[in-house]
KELUM-441174 format. One record per residue: residue in one letter; x, y negated, z negated of N, C-alpha, C in turn. Coordinates in steps of 0.2 Angstrom, whole numbers, padded with zeros to 4 digits, always signed. Atoms other than C-alpha are relative to their C-alpha. Layout:
aXYZXYZXYZ ...
***
This chain:
x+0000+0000+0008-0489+0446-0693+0007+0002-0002 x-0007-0001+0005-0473+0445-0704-0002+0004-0005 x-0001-0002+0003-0470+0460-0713+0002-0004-0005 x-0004+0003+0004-0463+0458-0731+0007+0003+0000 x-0009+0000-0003-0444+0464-0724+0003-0003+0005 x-0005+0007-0005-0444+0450-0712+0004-0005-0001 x-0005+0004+0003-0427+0442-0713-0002-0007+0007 x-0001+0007-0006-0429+0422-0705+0008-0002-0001 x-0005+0002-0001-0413+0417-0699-0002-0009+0001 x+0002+0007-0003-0410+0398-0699+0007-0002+0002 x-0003+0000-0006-0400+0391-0684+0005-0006-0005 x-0002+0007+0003-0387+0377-0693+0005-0004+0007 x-0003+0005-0004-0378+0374-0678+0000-0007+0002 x+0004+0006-0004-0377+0356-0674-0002-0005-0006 x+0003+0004+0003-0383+0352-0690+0006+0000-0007 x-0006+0001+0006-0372+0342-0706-0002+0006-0007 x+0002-0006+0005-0370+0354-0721+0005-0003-0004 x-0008+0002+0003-0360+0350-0737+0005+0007-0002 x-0008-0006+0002-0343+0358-0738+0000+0003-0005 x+0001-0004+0008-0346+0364-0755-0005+0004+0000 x+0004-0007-0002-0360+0374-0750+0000+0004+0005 x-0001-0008-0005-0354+0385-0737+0006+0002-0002 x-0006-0004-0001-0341+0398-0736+0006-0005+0006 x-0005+0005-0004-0335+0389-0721+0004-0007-0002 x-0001+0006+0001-0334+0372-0728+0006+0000-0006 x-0005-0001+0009-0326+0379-0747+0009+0002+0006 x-0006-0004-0005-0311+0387-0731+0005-0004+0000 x-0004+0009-0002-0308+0368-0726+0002-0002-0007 x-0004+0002+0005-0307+0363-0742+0004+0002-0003 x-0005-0003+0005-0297+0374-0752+0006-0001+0005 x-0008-0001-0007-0283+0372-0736+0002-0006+0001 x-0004+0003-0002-0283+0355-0738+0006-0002-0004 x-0003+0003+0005-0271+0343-0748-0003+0000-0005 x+0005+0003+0004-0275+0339-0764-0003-0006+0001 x+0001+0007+0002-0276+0321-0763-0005+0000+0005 x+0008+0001-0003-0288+0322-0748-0005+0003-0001 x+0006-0003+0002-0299+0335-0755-0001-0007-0005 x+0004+0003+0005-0303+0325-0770-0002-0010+0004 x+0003+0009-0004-0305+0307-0758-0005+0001+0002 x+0008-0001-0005-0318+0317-0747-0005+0003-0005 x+0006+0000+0007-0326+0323-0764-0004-0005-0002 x+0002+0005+0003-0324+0306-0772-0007-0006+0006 x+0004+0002-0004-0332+0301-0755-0009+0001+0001 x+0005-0003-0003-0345+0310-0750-0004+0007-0006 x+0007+0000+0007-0352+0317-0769+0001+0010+0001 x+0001-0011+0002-0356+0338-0774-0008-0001-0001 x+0007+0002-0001-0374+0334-0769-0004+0008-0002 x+0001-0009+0002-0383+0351-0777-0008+0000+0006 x+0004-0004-0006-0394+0361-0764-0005+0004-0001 x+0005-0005+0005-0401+0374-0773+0003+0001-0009 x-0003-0001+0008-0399+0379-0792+0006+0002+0000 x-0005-0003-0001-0383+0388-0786+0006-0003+0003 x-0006+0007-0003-0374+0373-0777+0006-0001-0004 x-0005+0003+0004-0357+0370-0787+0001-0008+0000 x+0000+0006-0001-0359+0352-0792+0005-0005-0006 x-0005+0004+0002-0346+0348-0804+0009+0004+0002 x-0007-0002-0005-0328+0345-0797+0006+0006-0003 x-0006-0007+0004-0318+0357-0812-0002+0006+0003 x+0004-0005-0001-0330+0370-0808+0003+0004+0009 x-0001+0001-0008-0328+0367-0786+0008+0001+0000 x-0008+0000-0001-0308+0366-0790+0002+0009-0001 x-0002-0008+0005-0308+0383-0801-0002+0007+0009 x+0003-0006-0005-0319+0391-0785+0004+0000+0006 x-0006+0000-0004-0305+0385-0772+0004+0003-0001 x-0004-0006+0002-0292+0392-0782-0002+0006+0003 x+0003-0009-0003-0301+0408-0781+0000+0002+0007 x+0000+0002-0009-0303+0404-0762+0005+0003+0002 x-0006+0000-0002-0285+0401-0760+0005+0009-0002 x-0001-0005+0001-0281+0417-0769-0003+0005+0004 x+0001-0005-0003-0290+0429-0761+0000+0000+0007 x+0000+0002-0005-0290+0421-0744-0004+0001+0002 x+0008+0002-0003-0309+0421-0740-0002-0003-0005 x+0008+0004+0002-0325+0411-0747-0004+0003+0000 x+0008-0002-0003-0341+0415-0751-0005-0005-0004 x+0004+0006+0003-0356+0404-0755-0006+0009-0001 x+0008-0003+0005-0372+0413-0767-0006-0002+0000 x+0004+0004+0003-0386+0407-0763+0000-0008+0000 x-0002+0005+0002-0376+0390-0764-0004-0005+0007 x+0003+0005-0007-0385+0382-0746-0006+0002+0000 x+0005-0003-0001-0399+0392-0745-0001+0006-0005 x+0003-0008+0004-0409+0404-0758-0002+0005+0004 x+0002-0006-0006-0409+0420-0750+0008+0001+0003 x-0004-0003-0007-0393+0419-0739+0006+0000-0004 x-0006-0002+0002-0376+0425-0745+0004-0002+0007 x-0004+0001-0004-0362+0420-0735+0008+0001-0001 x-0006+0001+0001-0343+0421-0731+0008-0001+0004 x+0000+0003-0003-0330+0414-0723+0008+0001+0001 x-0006+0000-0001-0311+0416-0718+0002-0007+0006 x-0001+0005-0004-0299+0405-0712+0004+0001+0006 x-0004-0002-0006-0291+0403-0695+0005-0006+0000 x-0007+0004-0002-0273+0395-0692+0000-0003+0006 x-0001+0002-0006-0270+0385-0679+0008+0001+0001 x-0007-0004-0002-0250+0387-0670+0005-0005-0005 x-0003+0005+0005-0245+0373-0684+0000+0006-0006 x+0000-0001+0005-0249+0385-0697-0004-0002-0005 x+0003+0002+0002-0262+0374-0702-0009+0002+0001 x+0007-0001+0003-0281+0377-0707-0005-0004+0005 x+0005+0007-0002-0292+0369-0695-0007+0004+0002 x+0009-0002-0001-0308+0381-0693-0001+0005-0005 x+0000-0005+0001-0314+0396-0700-0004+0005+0003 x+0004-0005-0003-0325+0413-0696-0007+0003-0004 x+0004-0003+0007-0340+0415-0707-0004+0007+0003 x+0006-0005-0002-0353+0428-0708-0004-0002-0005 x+0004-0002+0004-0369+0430-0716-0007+0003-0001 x+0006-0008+0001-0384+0439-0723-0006-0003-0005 x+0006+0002+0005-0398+0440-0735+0003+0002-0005 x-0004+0001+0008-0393+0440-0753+0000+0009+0000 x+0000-0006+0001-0400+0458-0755+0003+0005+0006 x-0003-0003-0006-0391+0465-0739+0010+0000-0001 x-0008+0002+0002-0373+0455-0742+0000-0002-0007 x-0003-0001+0008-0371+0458-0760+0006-0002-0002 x-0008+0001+0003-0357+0453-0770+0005+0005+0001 x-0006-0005-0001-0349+0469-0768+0002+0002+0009 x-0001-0001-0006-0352+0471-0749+0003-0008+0001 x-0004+0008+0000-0345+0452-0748+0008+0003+0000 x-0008+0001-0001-0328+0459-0754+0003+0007+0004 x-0002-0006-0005-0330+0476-0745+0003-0003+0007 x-0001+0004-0009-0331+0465-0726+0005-0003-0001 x-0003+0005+0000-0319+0454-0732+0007-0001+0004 x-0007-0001-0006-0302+0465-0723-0003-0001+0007 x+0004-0002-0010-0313+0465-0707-0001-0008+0002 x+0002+0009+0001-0317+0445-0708+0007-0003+0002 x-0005+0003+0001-0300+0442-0712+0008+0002+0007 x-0004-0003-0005-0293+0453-0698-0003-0006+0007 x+0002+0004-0008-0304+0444-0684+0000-0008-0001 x-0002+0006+0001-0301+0427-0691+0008-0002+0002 x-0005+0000-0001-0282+0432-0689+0001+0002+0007 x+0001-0001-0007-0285+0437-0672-0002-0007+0003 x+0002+0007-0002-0292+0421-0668+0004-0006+0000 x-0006+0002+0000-0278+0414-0673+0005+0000+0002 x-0007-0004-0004-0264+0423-0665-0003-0003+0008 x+0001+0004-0007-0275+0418-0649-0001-0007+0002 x+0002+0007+0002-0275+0399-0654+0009-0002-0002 x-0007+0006+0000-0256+0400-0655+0007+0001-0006 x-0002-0002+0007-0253+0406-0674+0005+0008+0001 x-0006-0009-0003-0237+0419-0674-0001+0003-0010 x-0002-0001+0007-0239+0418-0693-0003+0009-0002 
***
C-alpha cells in the first residue's frame, strides 16, 4: 500500500526528452552557438509537456540567458508535474560544453530556494568532472 508521502521516481535513461524541458537539456542549449541553437529549435519545435513547459522561443532564450548567467539550469515542473530539476555543466578539455550533472526531486522537497542553495555543490562536482575529462579551466 502507497502511503500519501510516496515519492515515484521515473527512470528517463534511454529515453528522448526535449531540451527545453530539462535542466540538462536548457545546459546544452544555452552553451551552444547561437545559430545552432535556434536551427535545432527551428528543427525540432518547443513542443509543451506540461503547463510549465517553456514553449515560446523569446521566453526559452530570456531562460538561457539566465542559464548562462548563473551557470546552472533548473526546470519547474517543466518535464514532469511534481519533479523540479537542475543541472550544471561539464567542460570537456577544449573548454567546451558537451554534458552536464543534473539532480532532481519532488517539487516540495527541491523548492526554488533549495535549487539555488545546492547549486555551489552541483557546480562543484560538475567542475570536478570536468577537470577529470581534461578541463584545466
Amino acid at each position: 500500500v502507497r502511503g500519501p508521502g510516496a515519492v515515484a521516481a521515473q527512470n528517463w535513461v534511454g529515453q528522448l526528452t526535449p531540451l527545453h524541458a530539462t535542466s540538462s537539456g536548457k545546459i546544452l542549449l544555452a552553451y551552444l552557438p547561437a545559430e545552432e541553437r535556434a536551427a535545432l529549435i527551428a528543427e525540432v519545435g518547443l513542443k509543451k509537456v506540461t503547463p510549465h513547459t517553456i514553449t515560446a522561443k523569446t521566453k526559452l532564450e530570456k531562460n538561457l540567458a539566465a542559464v548562462r548567467e548563473a551557470g546552472y539550469a533548473w526546470a519547474r515542473e517543466e518535464l514532469e508535474l511534481g519533479l523540479h530539476a537542475m543541472a550544471a555543466p561539464i567542460h570537456n578539455r577544449d573548454g567546451n560544453v558537451t554534458a552536464a550533472l543534473s539532480a532532481s526531486g519532488p517539487s516540495y522537497r527541491l523548492t526554488e530556494e533549495r535549487l539555488h542553495e545546492l547549486a555551489p555543490r552541483l557546480l562543484k562536482g560538475a567542475e570536478e568532472i570536468g577537470h577529470r575529462m581534461g578541463h584545466l579551466g
